[in-house]
DRENKEMI-272078 format. One record per residue (C-alpha): x, y, z negated. Coordinates in steps of 0.5 Angstrom, whole numbers, plus 500, padded with zeros to 3 digits. Each point is the difference from the previous one (the first is absolute). Layout:
N
XYZ;...
END
This chain:
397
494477451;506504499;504494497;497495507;503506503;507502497;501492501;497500506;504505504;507495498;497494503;499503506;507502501;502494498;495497505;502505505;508497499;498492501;495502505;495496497;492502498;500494495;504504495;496506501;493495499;500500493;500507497;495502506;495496499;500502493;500507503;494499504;496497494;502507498;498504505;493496500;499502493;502507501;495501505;494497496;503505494;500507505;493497503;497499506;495501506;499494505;508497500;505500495;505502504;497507500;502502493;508498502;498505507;498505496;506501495;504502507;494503503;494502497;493499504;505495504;496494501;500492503;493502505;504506503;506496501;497494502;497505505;507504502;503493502;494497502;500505506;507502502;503492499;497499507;502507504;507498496;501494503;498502507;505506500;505495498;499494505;500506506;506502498;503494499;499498507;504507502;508501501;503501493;503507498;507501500;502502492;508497500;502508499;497501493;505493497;505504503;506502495;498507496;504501494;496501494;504507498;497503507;493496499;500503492;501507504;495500504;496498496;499506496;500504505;495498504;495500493;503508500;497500506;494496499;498505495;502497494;501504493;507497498;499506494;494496497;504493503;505496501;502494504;506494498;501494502;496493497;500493502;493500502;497507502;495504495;498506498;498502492;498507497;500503494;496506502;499504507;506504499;504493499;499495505;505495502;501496506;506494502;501497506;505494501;505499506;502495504;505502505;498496505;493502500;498507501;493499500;501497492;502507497;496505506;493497498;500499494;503507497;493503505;496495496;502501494;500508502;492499501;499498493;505506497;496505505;493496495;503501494;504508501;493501502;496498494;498507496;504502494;495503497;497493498;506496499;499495495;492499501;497496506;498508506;509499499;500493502;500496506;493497502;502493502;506495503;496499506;500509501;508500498;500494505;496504505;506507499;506496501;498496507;496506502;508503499;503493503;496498505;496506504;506505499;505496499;499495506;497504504;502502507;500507498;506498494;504497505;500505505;501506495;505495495;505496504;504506502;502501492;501493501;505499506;503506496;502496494;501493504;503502507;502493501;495495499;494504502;503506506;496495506;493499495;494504504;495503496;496495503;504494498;501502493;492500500;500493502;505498495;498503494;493497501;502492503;494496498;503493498;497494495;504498494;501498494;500506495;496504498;504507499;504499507;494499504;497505506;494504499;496495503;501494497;502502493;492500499;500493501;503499495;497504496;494497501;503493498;502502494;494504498;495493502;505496496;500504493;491501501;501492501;504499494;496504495;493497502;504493499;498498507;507499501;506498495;507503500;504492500;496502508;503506501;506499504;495495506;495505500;505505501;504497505;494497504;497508500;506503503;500494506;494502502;499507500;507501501;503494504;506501495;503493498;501501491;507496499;500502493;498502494;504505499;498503507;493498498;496502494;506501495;502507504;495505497;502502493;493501498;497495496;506498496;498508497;492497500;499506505;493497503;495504504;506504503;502498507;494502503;501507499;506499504;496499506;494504498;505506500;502499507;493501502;498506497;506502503;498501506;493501498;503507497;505501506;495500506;496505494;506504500;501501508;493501501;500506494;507503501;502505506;505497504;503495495;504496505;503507502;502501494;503494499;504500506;503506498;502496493;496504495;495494495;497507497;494500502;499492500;502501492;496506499;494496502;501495496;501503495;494504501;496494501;502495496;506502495;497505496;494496498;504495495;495494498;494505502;497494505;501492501;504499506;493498504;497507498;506503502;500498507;493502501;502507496;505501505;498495507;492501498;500492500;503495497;506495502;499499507;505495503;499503507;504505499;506495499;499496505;499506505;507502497;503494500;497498509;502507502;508500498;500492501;497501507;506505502;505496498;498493502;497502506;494497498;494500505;494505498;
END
């Protein structure tokens, strides 16, 4: 395996460079005959594809999965439709020119504000943004700029933020053992959208936020309203790749992936198949035209690594999200108020309270009973995402 992968990787970046699936063929078919043997190895109830879900997720399964996507795919959809057939927003502001030493500035001092502990982290410049650490008192973020996208750098340094508040939450007394660790992808997943999206894109942010914003970048955002600064940061528009996608669409492809690797591994698809059955997904569910190999199913690095079984965490994540948010405005007094005021403390001192301090204690299904008293519920996600779409797009109730 390590050695299918080592050569794997080489080969999708020569593929990615010719644009061409055909060079990438070979070495991830023999990687996915791989992957159908570590399966059987690590063994398995109902569907092989739950043993590679549980290296990333434990407890994770193919029946809850199919359950999630099975009852938020048509909601989606609908969401999306309806939109659709409404005037677009307005987001030509946020391509404007913003030098990257005034970005880089910002940047930091919005985490400070945030309430990240820059004498337990730091944060540096990385082409694709990430987070590592080596204990809770080390906690490392990156973030990339583009200067003509603000939006690159802003919600990648408050993603990655939600993963560092995880990991500097995380007990020092069982650093090393499995109470120091975090419970799963999917829960780090859920801390860095809950930061990104339900805080960082709220209304709320924009009217607290844009002031430090205007005052780092007078010129391109003195005529931006709270309101068209809400709009913009939350456009919804199809397209090709998965890591630029809105919060809506991004599930489709999530949900493309995930049917396309569980085909693979129960052999009811081949990989020489990929590239029709990918780009005949991404035409039906999100009306997107794939042109390409290298805008279709050469984008995402994972495979090349042999990383089976993690996309779904990704969406899995957004879910729990808004599960544990709708939790938290219920539980913590005047949560929004505080926020306002630009104080994440009692947001943070709940979740540290509530999901931090336990490790590994709970799979990420009995975490959310822990916390919610049930377990994932999609309703949350689409409650959230129709409430802060309808006032955008003025759609009907």
């Amino acid at each position: 395996m390590a050695e299918t992968i080592n050569k794997s990787f080489h080969q999708w970046i020569e593929a990615r460079k010719q644009n061409d699936f055909s060079i990438f063929l070979p070495l991830l078919s023999e990687l996915v005959v791989l992957k159908r043997e570590e399966a059987h190895i690590l063994g398995f109830d109902d569907h092989p594809y739950n043993a590679l879900l549980n290296e990333h997720d434990k407890g994770s399964t193919v029946k809850l999965i199919d359950q999630v996507f099975n009852s938020i795919r048509t909601p989606l959809k609908n969401l999306l439709d309806q939109i659709q057939n409404q005037p677009q927003v307005e987001d030509k502001f946020l391509f404007s020119y913003y030098p990257k030493d005034k970005q880089w500035q910002f940047g930091l001092e919005m985490l400070r504000r945030l309430g990240y502990d820059f004498n337990a982290g730091r944060q540096d410049i990385s082409e694709h943004p990430f987070s590592v650490s080596f204990n809770s008192n080390d906690v490392r973020i990156t973030t990339r700029i583009n200067e003509n996208d603000l939006g690159s750098m802003t919600w990648s340094c408050i993603h990655e933020l939600g993963h560092a508040f995880y990991e500097q939450g995380l007990p020092d007394i069982h650093y090393g053992l499995p109470l120091g660790e975090a419970i799963s992808y999917t829960i780090h997943e859920s801390q860095s959208r809950l930061w990104e999206n339900h805080v960082g894109r709220s209304g709320v942010f924009c009217e607290t936020w844009l002031p430090l914003f205007i005052s780092y970048f007078p010129g391109q955002l003195k005529d931006v309203s709270p309101l068209d600064f809400f709009a913009a940061i939350n456009k919804v528009n199809p397209s090709l790749i998965r890591t630029e996608a809105d919060e809506l669409t991004y599930h489709f492809h999530v949900m493309i992936r995930y049917e396309l690797e569980k085909k693979l591994v129960e052999k009811s698809l081949e990989v020489a198949d990929i590239p029709a059955y990918w780009n005949e997904n991404y035409r039906q569910l999100l009306n997107v035209a794939v042109p390409d190999d290298l805008k279709g199913c050469l984008q995402d690095v994972h495979w090349s690594h042999g990383s089976f079984g993690y996309f779904p965490t990704y969406s899995l994540g957004s879910f729990y999200a808004s599960q544990f948010y709708a939790t938290a405005t219920r539980e913590i007094p005047l949560l929004e108020e505080s926020l306002r005021k630009s104080d994440t403390r009692p947001l943070l001192h709940w979740l540290r309270n509530q999901i931090h301090r336990f490790g590994r204690m709970y799979t990420s299904e009995e975490m959310s009973v822990h916390i919610t008293g049930e377990g994932l519920n999609v309703s949350h996600f689409i409650k959230y995402l129709t409430d802060k779409y309808r006032l955008i797009y003025k759609l009907p109730v």
